[in-house]
N, C-alpha and C positions, 0 to 999 in steps of 0.2 A: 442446610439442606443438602442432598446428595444427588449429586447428575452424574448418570451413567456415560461417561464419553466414552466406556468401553464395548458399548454396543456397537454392531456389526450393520448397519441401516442398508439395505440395496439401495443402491443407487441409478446402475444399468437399468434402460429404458423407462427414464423417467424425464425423458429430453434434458438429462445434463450435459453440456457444453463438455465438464472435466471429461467424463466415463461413456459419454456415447459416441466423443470423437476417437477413443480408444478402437484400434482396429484387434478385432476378434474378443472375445465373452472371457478370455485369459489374463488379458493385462488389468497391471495396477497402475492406477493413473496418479503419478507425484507432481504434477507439473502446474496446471492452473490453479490459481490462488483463490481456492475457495474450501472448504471444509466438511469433511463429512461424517458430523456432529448437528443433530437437529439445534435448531437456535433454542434462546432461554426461554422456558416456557410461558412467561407472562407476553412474551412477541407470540408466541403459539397461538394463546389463551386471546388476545388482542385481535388477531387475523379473524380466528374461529368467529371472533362475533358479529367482526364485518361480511364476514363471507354468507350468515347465517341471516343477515339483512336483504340479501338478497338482489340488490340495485347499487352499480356499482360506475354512476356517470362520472362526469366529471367532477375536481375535489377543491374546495374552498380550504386550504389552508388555514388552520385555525390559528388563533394568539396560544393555545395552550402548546401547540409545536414550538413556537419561540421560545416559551419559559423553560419548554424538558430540554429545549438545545444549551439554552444558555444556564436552569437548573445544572446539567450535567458537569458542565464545563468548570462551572463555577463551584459546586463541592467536588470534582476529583481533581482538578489541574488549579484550582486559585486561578482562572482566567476571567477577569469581568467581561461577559461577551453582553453588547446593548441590545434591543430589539430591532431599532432600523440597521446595524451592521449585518446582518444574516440575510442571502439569497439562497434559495432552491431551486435545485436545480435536480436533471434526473443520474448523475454520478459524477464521480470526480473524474474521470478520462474526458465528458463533456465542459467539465467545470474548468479543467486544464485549458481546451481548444478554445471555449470563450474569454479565458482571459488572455490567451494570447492574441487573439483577434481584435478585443479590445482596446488592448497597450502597446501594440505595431501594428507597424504598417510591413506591408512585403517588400522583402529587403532586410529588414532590420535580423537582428542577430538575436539567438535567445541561448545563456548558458548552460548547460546541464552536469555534473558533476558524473563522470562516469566512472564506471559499470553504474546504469540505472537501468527504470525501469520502461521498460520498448515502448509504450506507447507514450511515451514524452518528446520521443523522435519523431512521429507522422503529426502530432498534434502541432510540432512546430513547423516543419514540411510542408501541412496540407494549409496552416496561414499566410505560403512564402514566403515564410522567413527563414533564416539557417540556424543551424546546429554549432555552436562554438564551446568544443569541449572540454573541460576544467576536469581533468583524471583526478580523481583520487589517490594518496600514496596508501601502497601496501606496504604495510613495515610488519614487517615478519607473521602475518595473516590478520593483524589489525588495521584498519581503515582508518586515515586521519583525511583532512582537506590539504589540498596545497593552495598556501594563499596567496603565498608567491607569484604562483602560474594564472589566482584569482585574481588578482589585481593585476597583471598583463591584459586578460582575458574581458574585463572590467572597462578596462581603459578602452578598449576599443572603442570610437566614436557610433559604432552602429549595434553596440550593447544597447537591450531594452532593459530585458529580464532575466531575472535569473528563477530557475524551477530547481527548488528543495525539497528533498525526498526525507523527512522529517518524521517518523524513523526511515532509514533508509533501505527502500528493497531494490537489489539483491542481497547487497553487504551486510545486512542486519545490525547496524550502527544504530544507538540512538543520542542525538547530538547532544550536546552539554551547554549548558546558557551561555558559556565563555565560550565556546566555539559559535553559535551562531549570534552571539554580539559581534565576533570580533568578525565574519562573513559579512554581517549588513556595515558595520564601518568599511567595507573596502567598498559595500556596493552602493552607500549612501554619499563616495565620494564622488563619485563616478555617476551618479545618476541613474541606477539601475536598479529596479524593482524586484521584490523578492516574492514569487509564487512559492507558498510553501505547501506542498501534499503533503498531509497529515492524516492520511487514511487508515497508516496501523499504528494512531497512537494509542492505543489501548493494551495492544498487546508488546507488552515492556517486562523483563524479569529481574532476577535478584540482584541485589548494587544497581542496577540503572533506574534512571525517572526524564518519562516524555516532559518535557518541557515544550510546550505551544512557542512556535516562531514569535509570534505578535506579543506572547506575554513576559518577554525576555525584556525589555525597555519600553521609554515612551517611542526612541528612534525607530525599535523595531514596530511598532505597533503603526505608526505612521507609516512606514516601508513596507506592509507586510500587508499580503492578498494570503487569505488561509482557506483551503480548501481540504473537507474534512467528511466523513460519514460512519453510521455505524458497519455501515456492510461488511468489514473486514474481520471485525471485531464480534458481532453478533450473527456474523455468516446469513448474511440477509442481500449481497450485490444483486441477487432475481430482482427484489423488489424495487431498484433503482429509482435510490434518494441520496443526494448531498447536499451540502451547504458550502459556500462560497463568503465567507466574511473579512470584512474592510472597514476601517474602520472613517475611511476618508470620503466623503461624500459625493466629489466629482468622480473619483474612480471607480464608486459603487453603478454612480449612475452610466457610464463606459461599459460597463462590465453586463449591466441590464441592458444594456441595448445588442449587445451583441448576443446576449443567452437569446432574447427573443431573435434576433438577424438568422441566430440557427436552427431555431424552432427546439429551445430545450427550457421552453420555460412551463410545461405542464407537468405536472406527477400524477403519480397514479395513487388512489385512496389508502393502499395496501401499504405502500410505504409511507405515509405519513403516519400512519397507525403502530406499523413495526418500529419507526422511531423516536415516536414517544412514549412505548411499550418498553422500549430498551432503555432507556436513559430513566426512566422515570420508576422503571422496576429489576433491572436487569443486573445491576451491579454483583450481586452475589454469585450467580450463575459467570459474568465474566471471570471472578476472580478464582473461582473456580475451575475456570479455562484455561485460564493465565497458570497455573500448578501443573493443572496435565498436560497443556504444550511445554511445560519446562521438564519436568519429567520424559518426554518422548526425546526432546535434547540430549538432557544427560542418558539417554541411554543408547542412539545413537551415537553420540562419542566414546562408549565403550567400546559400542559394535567396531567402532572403526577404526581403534585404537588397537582390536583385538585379532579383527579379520581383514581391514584397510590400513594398515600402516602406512604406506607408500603416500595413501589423502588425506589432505590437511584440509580440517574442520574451521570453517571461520568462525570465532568466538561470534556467538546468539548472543543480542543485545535486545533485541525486539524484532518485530512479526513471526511467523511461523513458518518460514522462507532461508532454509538452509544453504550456504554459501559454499561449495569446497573443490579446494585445489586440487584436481589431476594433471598437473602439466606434467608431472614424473610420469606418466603413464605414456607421455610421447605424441599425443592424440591429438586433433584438433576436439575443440569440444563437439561440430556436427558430426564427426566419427562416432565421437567416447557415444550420444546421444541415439545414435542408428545403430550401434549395435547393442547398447543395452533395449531400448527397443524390440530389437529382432529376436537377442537372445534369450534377454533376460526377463523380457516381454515387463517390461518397467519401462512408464515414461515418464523423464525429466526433462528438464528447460537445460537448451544451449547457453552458456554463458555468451556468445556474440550476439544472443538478442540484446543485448544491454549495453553494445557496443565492443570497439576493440580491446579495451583492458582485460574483456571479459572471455575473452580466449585462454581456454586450458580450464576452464572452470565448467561447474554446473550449477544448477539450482534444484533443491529436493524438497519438496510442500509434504511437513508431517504433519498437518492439520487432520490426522486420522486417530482411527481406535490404534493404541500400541501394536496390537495383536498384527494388523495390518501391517504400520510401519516396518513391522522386523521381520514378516516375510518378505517386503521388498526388498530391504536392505540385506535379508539372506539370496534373492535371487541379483541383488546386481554382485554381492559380492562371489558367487560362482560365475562369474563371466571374467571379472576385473582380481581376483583374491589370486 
């Protein structure tokens, strides 16, 4: 079947967050991680009927949302997901703060591999716990772990957990089953849990394959809180649905009590609909997706190869959350950020939202129609070319 992703959709004044936080009717908004690409049409097709019901109370959770969860999982990733492993919950930034609240106490230390992504720093913050930062090495624009630094980092007696960004945003890493075996043996000795966010495992491209944390070993499966949803994937985060899966039963129950302690254990009908709309029919229309976001890739890498030479492009490994080096340009990244802004009337994400490594970088969301992406990327590069 063929999906137009190269339609042009308005989006201004339809209360989006991306384009109506946009100051003035001029700018392109590259920065919030959401897509503007109507979702697959059997999530359309799914909504339209709920909506055409007309009563729209509170939602009983069906058994058939278990089986599209764990259907899904299990024909594209080979992950047996069970039925009592699975919590819902209403997304994964809520799913992140309740398992931290869960698995520490205030005080306790939580790791994060940086440059990540910003809202893993207040989720760990607003439980009282702290930030104990495991940098990432850059080796010449590719991203590995230091494990080195992970098992110092590990070892500290007031390590809980550690938060895996699985594929990783910003870096656009997606991990390899020998790297995150060889993460949980440093963290399995040290007694430190592994939260793994797995929100853009869908969107993975050519040579790479998302590998589920939990489905790397029996150790990783016991070690491993997975936290996961279609939103990123089928461009549905309005509807605000995830799942939270463990496979261990006192943890699960930890982990429930604290979803309700925050008051995030209700969903709304809309998204239980959209996510077994998407798992149960959607697959064609992602893979689909998965072409034309790699396509909009290679074509800004020429762009940038052709009129940005000075920035260096971080190889795209998965989501649709581009990485790239301006430190040649001398700038801090809230500089480089405020004046493409002003001038270029293009907005991007600071690389120090993601912490200090993240200085000198940016982040550019081409989750759009081509046509779009390349006028932005023609108007940042009359500012910076």
């Amino acid at each position: 079947m063929y999906y137009n992703f190269d339609e042009l959709i308005p989006r201004r004044g339809t209360n989006s967050y991306k384009w109506d936080s946009a100051p003035g009717g001029d700018v392109i908004p590259m920065w919030v991680a959401d897509m503007d690409f109507r979702t697959a049409p059997p999530v359309v097709d799914a909504l339209r009927r709920r909506v055409e019901h007309g009563v729209f109370g509170y939602v009983k959770v069906p058994e058939a949302y278990y089986d599209a969860v764990a259907g899904w999982f299990g024909r594209r990733h080979v992950w047996r997901i069970e039925r009592e492993w699975i919590l819902y919950t209403s997304g994964v930034v809520p799913a992140v703060s309740v398992v931290v609240k869960a698995l520490c106490e205030p005080g306790d230390k939580v790791i994060l591999q940086t440059p990540v992504y910003n809202c893993f720093f207040s989720s760990v913050r607003n439980n009282g716990c702290e930030v104990l930062e495991n940098p990432l090495m850059n080796n010449g624009g590719r991203y590995t772990m230091d494990y080195d630094d992970l098992e110092r980092k590990a070892a500290d007696p007031k390590a809980r957990l550690l938060v895996l960004c699985n594929p990783h945003n910003p870096v656009g890493r997606v991990w390899t089953a020998e790297e995150l075996e060889r993460l949980n043996d440093i963290c399995l000795r040290h007694g430190v849990r592994v939260l793994s966010d797995e929100i853009h495992c869908e969107l993975v491209y050519q040579g790479h394959r998302y590998t589920p944390f939990a489905a790397v070993s029996d150790a990783c499966l016991g070690n491993a809180i997975v936290a996961n949803s279609p939103s990123k994937s089928f461009n549905t985060a309005g509807l605000q649905i995830a799942n939270i899966i463990s496979s261990d039963a006192e943890t699960r129950a930890r982990i429930d009590r604290a979803i309700n302690i925050n008051e995030v254990c209700d969903v709304n009908p809309f998204g239980v609909e959209g996510l077994m709309a998407a798992y149960n029919e959607g697959e064609g229309w992602l893979d689909a997706l998965c072409d034309y976001l790699w396509g909009n890739y290679t074509e800004l890498c020429r762009f940038f190869a052709d009129r940005l030479p000075r920035l260096r492009v971080t190889p795209l490994e998965g989501t649709y959350l581009v990485w790239v080096d301006c430190r040649s340009l001398g700038m801090t990244s809230d500089e480089l950020t405020d004046r493409l802004a002003a001038e270029a009337r293009v907005m991007v994400n600071s690389g120090t939202m993601y912490g200090s490594p993240g200085e000198g970088f940016i982040r550019i969301n081409i989750a759009c129609p081509r046509s779009r992406m390349m006028e932005g990327l023609g108007r940042i590069a009359s500012v910076l070319g």
